[in-house]
Kinemage of the C-alpha trace (Angstrom):
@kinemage 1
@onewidth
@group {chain A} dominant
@subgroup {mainchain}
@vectorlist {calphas} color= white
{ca unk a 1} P -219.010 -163.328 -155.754
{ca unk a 2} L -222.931 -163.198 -154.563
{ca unk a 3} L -223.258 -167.081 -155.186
{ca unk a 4} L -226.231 -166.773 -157.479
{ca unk a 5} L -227.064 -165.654 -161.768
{ca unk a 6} L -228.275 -162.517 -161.198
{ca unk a 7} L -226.739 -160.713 -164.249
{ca unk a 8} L -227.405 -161.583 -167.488
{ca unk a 9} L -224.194 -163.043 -169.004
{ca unk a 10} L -223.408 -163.028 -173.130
{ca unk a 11} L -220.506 -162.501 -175.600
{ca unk a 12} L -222.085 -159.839 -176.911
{ca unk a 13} L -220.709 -155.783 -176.439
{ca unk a 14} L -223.211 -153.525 -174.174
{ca unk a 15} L -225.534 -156.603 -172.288
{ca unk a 16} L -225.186 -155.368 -168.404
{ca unk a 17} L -226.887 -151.255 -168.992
{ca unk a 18} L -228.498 -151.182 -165.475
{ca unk a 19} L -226.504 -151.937 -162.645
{ca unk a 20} L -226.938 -155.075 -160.473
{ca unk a 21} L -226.105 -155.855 -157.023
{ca unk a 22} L -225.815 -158.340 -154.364
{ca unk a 23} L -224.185 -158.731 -150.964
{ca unk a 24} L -221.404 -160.939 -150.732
{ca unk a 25} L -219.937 -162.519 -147.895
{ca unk a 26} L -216.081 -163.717 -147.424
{ca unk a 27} L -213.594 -164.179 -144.305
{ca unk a 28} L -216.624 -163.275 -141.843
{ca unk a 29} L -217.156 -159.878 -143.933
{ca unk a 30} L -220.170 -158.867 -146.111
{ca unk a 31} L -220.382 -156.130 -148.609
{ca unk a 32} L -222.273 -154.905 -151.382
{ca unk a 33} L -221.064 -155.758 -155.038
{ca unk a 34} L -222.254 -153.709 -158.097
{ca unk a 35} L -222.009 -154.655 -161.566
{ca unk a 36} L -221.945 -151.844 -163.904
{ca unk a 37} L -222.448 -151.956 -167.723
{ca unk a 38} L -219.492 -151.990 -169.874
{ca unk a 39} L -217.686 -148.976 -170.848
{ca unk a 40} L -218.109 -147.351 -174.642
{ca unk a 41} L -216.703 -143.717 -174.523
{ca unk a 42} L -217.167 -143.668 -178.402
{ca unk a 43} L -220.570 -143.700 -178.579
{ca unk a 44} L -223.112 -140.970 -178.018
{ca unk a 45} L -226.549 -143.166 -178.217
{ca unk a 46} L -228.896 -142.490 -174.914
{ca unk a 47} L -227.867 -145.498 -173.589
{ca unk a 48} L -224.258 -145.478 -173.652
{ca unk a 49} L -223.788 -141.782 -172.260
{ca unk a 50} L -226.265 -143.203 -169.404
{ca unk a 51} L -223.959 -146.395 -168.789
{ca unk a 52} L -220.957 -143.830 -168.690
{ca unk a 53} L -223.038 -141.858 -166.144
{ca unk a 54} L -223.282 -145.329 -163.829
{ca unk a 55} L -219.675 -146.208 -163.769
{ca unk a 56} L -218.629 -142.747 -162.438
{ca unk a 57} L -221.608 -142.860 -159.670
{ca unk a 58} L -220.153 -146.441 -158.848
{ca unk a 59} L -216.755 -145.228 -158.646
{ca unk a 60} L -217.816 -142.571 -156.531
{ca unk a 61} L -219.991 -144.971 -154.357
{ca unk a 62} L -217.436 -147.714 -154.227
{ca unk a 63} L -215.075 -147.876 -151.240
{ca unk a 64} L -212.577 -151.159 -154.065
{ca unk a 65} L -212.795 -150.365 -157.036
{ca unk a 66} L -212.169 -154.059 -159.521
{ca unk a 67} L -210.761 -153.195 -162.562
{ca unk a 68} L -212.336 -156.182 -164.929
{ca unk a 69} L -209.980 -156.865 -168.244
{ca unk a 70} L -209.335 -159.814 -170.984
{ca unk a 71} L -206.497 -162.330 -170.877
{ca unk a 72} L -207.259 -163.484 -174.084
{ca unk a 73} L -207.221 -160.249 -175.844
{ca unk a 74} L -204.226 -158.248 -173.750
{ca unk a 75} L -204.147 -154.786 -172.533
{ca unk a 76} L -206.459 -152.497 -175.454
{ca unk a 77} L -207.260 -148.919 -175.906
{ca unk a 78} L -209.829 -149.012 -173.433
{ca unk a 79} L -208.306 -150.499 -170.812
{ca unk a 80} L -205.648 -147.434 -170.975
{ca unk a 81} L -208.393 -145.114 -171.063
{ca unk a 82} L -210.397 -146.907 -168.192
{ca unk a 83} L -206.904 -146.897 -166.349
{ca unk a 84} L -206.773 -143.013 -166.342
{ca unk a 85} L -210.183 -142.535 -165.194
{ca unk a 86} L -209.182 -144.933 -162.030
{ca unk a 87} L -206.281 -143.726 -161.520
{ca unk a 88} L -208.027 -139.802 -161.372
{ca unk a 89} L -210.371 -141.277 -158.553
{ca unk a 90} L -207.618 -142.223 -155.829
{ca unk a 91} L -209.988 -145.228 -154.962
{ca unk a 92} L -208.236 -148.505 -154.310
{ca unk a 93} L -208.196 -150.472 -157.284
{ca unk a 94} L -207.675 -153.995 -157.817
{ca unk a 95} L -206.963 -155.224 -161.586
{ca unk a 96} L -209.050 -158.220 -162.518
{ca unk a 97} L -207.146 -160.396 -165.352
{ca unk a 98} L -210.669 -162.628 -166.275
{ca unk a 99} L -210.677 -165.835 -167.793
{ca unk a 100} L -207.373 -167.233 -167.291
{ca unk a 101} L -208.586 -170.359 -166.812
{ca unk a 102} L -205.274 -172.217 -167.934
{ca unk a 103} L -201.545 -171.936 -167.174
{ca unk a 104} L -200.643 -170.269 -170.421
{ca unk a 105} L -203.620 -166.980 -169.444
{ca unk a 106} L -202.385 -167.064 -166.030
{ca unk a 107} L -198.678 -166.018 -167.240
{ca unk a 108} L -200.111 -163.803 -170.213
{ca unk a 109} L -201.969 -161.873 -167.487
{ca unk a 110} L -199.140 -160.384 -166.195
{ca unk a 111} L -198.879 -157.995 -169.248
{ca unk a 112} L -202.102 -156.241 -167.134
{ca unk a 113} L -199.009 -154.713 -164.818
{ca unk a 114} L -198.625 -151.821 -167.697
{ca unk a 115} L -201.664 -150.484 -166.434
{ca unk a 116} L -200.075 -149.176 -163.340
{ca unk a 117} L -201.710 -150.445 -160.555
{ca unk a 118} L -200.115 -152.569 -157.828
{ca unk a 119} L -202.761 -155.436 -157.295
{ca unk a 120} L -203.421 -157.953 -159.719
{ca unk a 121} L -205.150 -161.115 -160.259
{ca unk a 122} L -205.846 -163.734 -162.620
{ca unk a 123} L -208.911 -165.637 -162.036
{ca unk a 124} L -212.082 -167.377 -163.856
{ca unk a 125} L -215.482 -166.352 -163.617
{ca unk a 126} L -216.479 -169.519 -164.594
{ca unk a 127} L -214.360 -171.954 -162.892
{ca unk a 128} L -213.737 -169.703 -159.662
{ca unk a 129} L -209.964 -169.727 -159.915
{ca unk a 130} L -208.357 -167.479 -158.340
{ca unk a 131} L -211.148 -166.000 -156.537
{ca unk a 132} L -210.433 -166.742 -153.033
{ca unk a 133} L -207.281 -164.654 -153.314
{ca unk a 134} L -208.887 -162.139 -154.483
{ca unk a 135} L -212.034 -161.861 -152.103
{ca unk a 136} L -209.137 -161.679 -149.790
{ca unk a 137} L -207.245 -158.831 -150.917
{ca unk a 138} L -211.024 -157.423 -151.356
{ca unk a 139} L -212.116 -157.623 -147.464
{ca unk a 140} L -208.041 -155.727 -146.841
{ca unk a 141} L -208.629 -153.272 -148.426
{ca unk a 142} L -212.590 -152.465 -147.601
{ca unk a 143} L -212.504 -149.709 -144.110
{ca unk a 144} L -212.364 -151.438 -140.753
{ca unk a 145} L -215.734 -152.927 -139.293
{ca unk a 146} L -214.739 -150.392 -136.212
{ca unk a 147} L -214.940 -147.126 -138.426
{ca unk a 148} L -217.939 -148.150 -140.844
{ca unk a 149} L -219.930 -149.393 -137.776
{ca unk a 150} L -219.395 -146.341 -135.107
{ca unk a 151} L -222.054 -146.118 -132.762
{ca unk a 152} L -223.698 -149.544 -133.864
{ca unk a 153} L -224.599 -150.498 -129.857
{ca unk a 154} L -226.566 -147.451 -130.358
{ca unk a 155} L -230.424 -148.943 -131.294
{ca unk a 156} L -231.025 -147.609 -135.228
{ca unk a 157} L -234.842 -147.249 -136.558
{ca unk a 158} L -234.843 -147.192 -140.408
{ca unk a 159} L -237.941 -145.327 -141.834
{ca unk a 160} L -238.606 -146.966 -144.695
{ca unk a 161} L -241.265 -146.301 -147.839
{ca unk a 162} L -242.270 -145.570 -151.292
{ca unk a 163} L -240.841 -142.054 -152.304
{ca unk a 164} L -242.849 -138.643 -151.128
{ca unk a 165} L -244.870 -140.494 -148.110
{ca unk a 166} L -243.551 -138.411 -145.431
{ca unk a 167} L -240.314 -140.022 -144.325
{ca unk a 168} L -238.256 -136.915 -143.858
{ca unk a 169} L -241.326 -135.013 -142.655
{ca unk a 170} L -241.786 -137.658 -139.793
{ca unk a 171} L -237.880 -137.405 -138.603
{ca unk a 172} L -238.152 -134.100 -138.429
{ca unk a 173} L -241.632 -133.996 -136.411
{ca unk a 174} L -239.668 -136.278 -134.166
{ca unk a 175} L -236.584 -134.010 -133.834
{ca unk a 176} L -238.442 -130.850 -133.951
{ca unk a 177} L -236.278 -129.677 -136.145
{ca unk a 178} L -235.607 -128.967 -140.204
{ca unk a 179} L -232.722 -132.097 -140.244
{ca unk a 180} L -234.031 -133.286 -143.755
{ca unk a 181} L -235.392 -131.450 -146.728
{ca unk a 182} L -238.975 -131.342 -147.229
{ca unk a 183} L -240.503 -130.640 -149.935
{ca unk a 184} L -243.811 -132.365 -152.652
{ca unk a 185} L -241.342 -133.461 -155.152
{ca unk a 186} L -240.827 -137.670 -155.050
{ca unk a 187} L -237.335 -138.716 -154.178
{ca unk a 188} L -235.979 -135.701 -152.679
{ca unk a 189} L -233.832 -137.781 -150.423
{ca unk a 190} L -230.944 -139.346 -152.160
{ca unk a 191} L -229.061 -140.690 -149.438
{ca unk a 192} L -229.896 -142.531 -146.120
{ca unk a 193} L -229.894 -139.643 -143.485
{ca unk a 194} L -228.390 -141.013 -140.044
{ca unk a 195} L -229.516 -138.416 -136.917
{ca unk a 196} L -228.781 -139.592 -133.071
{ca unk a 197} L -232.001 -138.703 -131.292
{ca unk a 198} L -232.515 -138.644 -127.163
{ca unk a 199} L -235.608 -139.948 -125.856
{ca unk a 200} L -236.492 -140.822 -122.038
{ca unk a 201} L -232.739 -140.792 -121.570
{ca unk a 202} L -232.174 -143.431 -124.247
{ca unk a 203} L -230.103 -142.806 -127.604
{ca unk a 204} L -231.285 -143.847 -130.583
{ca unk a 205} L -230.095 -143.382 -134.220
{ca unk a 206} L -233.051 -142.189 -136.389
{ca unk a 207} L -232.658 -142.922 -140.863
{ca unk a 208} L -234.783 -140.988 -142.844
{ca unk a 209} L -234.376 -143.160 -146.379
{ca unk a 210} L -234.518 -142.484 -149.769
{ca unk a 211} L -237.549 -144.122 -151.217
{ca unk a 212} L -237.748 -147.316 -152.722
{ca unk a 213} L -239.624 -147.855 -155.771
{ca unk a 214} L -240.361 -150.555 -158.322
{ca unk a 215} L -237.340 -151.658 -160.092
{ca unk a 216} L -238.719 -150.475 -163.793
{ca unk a 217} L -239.047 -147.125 -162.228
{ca unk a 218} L -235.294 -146.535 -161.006
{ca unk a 219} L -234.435 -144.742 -164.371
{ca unk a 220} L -231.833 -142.028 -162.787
{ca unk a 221} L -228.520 -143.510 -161.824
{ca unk a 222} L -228.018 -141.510 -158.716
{ca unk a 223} L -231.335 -143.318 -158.025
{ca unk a 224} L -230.052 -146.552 -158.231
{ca unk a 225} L -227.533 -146.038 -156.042
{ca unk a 226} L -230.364 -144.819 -153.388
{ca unk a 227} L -231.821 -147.569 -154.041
{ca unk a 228} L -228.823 -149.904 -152.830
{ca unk a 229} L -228.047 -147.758 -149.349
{ca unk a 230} L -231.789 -147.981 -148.138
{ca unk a 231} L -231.009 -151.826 -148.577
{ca unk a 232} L -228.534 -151.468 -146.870
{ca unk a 233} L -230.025 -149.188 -144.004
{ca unk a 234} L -232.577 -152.048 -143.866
{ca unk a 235} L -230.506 -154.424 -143.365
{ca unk a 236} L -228.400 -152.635 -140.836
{ca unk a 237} L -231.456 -151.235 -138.425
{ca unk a 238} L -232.774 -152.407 -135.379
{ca unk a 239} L -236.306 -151.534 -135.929
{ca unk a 240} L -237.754 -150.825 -139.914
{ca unk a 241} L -240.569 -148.167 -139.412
{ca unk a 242} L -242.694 -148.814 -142.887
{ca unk a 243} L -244.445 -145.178 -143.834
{ca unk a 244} L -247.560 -145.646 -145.965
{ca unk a 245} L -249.507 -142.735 -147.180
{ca unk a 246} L -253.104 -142.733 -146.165
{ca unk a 247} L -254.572 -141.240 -148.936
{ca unk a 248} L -252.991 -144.183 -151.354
{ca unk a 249} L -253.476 -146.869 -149.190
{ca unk a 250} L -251.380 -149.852 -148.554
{ca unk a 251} L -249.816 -150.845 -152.294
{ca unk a 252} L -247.657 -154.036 -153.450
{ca unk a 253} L -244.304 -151.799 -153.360
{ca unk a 254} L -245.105 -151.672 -149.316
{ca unk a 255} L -245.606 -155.314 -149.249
{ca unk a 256} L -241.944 -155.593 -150.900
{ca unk a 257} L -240.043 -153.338 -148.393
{ca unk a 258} L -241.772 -155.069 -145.770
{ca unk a 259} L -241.031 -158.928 -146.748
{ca unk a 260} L -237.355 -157.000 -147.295
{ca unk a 261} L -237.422 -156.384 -143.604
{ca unk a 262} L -238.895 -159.503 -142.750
{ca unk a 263} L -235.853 -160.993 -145.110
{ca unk a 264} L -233.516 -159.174 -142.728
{ca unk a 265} L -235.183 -160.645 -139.655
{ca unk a 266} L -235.716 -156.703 -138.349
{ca unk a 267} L -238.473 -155.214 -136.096
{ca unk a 268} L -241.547 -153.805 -137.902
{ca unk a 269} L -243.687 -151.599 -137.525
{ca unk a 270} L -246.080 -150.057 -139.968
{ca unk a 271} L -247.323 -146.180 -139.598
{ca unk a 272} L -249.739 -144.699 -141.905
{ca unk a 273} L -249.125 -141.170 -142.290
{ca unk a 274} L -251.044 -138.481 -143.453
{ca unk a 275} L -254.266 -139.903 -141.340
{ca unk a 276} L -255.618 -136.410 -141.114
{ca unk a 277} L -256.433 -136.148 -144.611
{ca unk a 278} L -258.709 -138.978 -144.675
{ca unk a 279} L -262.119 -137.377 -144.846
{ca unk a 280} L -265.749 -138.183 -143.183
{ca unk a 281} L -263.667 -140.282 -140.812
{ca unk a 282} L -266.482 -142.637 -138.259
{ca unk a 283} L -265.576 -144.930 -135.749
{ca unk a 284} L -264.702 -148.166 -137.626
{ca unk a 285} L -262.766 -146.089 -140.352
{ca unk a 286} L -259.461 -147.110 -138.975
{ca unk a 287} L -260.144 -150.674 -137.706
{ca unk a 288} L -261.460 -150.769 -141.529
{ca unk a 289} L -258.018 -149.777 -142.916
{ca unk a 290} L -255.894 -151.838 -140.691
{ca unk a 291} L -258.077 -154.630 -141.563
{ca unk a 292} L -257.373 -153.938 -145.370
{ca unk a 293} L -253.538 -154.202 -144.549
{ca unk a 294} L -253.895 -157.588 -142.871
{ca unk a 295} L -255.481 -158.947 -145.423
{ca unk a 296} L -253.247 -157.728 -148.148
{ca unk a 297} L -250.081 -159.548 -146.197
{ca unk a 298} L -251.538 -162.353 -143.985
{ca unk a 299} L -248.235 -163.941 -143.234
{ca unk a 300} L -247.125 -160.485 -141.613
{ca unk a 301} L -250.191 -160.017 -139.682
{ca unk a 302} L -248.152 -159.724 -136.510
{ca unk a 303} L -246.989 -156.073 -137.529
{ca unk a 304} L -248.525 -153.251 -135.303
{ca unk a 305} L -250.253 -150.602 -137.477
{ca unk a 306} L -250.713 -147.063 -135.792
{ca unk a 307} L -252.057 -143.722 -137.646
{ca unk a 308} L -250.593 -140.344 -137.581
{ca unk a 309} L -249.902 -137.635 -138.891
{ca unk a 310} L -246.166 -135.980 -139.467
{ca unk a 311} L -247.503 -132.348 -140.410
{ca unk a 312} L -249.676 -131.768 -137.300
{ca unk a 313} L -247.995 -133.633 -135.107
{ca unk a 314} L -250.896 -136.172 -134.395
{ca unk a 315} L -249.915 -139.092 -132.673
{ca unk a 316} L -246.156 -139.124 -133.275
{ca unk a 317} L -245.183 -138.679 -129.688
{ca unk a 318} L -246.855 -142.343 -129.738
{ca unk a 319} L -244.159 -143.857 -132.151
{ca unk a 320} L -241.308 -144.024 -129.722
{ca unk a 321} L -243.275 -145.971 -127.633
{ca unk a 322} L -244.391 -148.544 -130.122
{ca unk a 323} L -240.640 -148.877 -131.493
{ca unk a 324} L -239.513 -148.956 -128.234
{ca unk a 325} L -241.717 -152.125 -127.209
{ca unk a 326} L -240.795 -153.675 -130.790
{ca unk a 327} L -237.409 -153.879 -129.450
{ca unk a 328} L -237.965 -154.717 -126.587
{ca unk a 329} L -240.009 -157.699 -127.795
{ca unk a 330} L -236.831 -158.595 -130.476
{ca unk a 331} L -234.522 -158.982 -127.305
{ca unk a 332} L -236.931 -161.307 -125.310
{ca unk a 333} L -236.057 -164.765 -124.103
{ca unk a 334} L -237.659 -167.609 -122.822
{ca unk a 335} L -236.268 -170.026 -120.304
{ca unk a 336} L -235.167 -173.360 -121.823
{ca unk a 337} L -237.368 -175.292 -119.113
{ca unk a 338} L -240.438 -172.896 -119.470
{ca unk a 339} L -240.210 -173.520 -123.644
{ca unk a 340} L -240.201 -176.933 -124.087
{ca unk a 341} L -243.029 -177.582 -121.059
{ca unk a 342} L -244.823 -175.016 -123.561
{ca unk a 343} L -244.392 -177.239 -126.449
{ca unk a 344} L -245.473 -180.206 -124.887
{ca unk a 345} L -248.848 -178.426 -124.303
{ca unk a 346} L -248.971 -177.283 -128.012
{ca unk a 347} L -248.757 -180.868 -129.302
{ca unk a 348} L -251.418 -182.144 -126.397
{ca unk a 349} L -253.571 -179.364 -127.933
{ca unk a 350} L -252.688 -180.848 -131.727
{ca unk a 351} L -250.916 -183.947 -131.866
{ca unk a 352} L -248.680 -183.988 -134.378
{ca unk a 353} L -249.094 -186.248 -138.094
{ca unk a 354} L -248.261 -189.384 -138.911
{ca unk a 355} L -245.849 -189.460 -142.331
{ca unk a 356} L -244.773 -193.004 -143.384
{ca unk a 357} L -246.418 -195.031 -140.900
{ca unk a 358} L -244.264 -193.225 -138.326
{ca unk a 359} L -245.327 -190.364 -135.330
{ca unk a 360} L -243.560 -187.071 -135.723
{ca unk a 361} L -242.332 -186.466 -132.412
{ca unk a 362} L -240.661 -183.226 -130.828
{ca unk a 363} L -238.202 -184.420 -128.244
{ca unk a 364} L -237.006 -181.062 -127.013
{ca unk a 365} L -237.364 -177.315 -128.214
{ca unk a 366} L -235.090 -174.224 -126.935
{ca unk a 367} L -234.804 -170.295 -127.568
{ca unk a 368} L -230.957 -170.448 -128.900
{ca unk a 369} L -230.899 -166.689 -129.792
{ca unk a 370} L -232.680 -163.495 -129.281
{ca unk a 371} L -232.268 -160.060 -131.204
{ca unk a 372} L -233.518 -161.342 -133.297
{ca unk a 373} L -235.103 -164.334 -131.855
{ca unk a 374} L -234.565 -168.421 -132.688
{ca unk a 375} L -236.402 -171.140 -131.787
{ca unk a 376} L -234.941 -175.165 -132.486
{ca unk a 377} L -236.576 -178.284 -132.219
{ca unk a 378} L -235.062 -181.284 -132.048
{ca unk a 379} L -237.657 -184.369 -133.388
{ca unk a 380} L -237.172 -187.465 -135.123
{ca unk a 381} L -238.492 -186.533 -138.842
{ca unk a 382} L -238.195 -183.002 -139.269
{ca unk a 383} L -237.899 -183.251 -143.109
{ca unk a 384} L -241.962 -184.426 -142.878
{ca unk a 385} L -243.261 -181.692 -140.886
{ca unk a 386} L -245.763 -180.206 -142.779
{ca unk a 387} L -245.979 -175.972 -143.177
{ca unk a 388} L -249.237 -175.755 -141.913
{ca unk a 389} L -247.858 -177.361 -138.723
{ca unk a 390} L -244.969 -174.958 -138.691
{ca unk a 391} L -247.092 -172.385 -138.619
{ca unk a 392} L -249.676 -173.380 -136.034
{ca unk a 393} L -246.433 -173.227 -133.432
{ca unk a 394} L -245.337 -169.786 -134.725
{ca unk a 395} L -249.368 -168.420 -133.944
{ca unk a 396} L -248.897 -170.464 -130.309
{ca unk a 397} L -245.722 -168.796 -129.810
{ca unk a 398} L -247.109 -165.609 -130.979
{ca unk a 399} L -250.452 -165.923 -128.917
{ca unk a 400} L -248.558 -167.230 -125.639
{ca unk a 401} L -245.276 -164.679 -125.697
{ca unk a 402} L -246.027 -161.959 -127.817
{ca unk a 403} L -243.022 -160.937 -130.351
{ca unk a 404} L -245.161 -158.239 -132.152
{ca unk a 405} L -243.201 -157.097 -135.024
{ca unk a 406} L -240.541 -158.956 -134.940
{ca unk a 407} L -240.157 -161.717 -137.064
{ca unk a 408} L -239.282 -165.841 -135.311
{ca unk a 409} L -236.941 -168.245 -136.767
{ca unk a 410} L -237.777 -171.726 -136.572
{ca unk a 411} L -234.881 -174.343 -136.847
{ca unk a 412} L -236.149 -178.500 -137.065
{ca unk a 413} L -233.348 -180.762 -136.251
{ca unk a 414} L -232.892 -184.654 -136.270
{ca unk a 415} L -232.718 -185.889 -132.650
């Protein structure tokens, strides 16, 4: 369904224990899959009362529910009791008849319609059979684009972070008001928090997320699950607001959510909270730390850092400005004309390489898109343009129109 191995795959009982994920898209429509382990109600080890734990959080979270069972082996005792547990939820459920990967399994999957449910399919996991009608019957039954996306024209700014750096402290500094719980302990916000927020006449949908941690420290389900809807408020924002605490610096987890954001083609920006606690502070103390950031993620220099402070309310009248120029820069575009006149100059300044006795030349370059913006060039090798020459454009581009925080796409296409 994702298009790639992520979960490990063997014959063997109890393999999958953590869940995996991966977006999917089908028909125009993309959604977030989650593989949970397998379920074992007779046994009472750590692990399998945990896995137990997982399918009824991913029931809960799940909007289709597939029902996964065995062609080969026929309906069995836990299927029934599986059946009961799905049938208790009132989620839409969708049996899965797997590996019927021949006429004969196809047929024999029909003895899956004891189980009660209304939808069934026969497919192969390996093969893909069947699995078009199904990702069909999937994208009917998930809620319509309209409802899940309600107030979407609305711009969203995700604040994103590891866990206790002052996310929900900063929304409510910005709200004036006690809209998300507070409080010393790490990972006090489960869920993505979604507030509409006036400023200078303009709505604006503020998230306060659940913090996102290394992957060997998600131990708690429900944390898991956290984990998967400040993805997805990542991927759904407008502008992703990375907190970092002062006191702890700018660690590799920040350089993850960030590239995540950069992934997503999103606005950054990067505020370091908790500036007041920073002792014997001099003059060069912050162009110090901002210089430690750059240098920890070169390729994302072009992210605006600012300080603050959510508890006394130190410079966080400033943020809506600085998110407000990020998207402004995200919806800039440059006249076709003006652009490729630009690029001419750009080569004049350094001409491009010669790769198999040939001149790479750029016949014509255009802004296609904005919000997020898109750049493509049209030349007559573009397979042998070297990265470092890719880049040097991006830094002209950057150095000539702006586009702080926001990441550019560059396209190279054969005249």
């Amino acid at each position: 369904m994702i298009g790639e191995r992520e979960a490990i795959v063997h014959d063997e009982y109890g393999v999958t224990r953590d869940r995996h994920y991966g977006v999917c898209e089908w028909n125009g429509r993309a959604f977030t899959v989650i593989d949970t382990g397998g379920f074992l109600p007779d046994k009472d080890d750590e692990i399998a009362t945990a896995v137990r734990e997982q399918i009824q959080l991913g029931i809960q979270e799940a909007h289709v529910v597939l029902f996964l069972v065995d062609s080969v082996m026929g309906i069995q005792q836990l299927d029934d009791e599986v059946a009961k547990i799905l049938r208790r939820s009132q989620k839409p459920v969708i049996v899965v008849s797997n590996k019927a990967d021949n006429e004969e399994r196809m047929l024999q999957a029909n003895e899956f319609y004891g189980l009660g449910f209304e939808d069934l399919f026969a497919v192969s996991s390996i093969s893909g059979l069947g699995t078009g009608d199904l990702l069909d019957r999937v994208v009917e039954l998930l809620p319509p684009v309209a409802e899940e996306e309600e107030g979407e024209k609305l711009p969203k700014i995700s604040f994103i972070g590891r866990p206790n750096v002052g996310k929900s402290s900063l929304v409510n500094a910005l709200l004036k008001t006690d809209r998300c719980i507070v409080t010393d302990i790490p990972g006090t916000t489960r869920d993505s928090i979604d507030t509409q927020f006036q400023y200078e006449d303009q709505e604006y949908v503020l998230v306060d997320t659940a913090g996102l941690r290394k992957k060997a420290r998600v131990k708690e389900n429900i944390e898991f699950y956290s984990t998967v809807r400040t993805e997805k408020a990542i991927r759904e924002c407008d502008v992703a607001v990375l907190l970092i605490d002062a006191t702890r610096g700018f660690e590799d987890q920040d350089k993850k959510v960030l590239n995540l954001a950069e992934r997503f083609n999103k606005g950054m920006l990067i505020a370091v909270n908790k500036w007041d606690l920073i002792e014997d502070k001099e003059t060069h103390t912050w162009k110090e730390f901002e210089k430690s950031i750059k240098e920890a993620m070169p390729q994302l220099d072009y992210v605006p850092c600012f300080s603050l402070s959510a508890l006394t309310g130190q410079r966080v009248d400033k943020l809506m400005g600085h998110v407000i120029q990020v998207l402004q820069e995200r919806k800039k575009q440059i006249p076709t004309k003006q652009f490729t006149e630009f690029i001419s100059e750009v080569i004049k300044l350094r001409p491009l390489p010669m790769k198999r006795g040939r001149t790479l030349t750029i016949q014509y370059a255009s802004q296609v898109k904005s919000n997020p913006p898109v750049f493509k060039f049209f030349m007559n090798q573009p397979q042998d343009l070297p990265a470092n020459y890719r880049k040097f454009i991006e830094h002209q581009i950057r150095d000539e129109y702006g586009f702080a925080g926001i990441p550019i796409t560059m396209v190279f296409r054969q005249k």
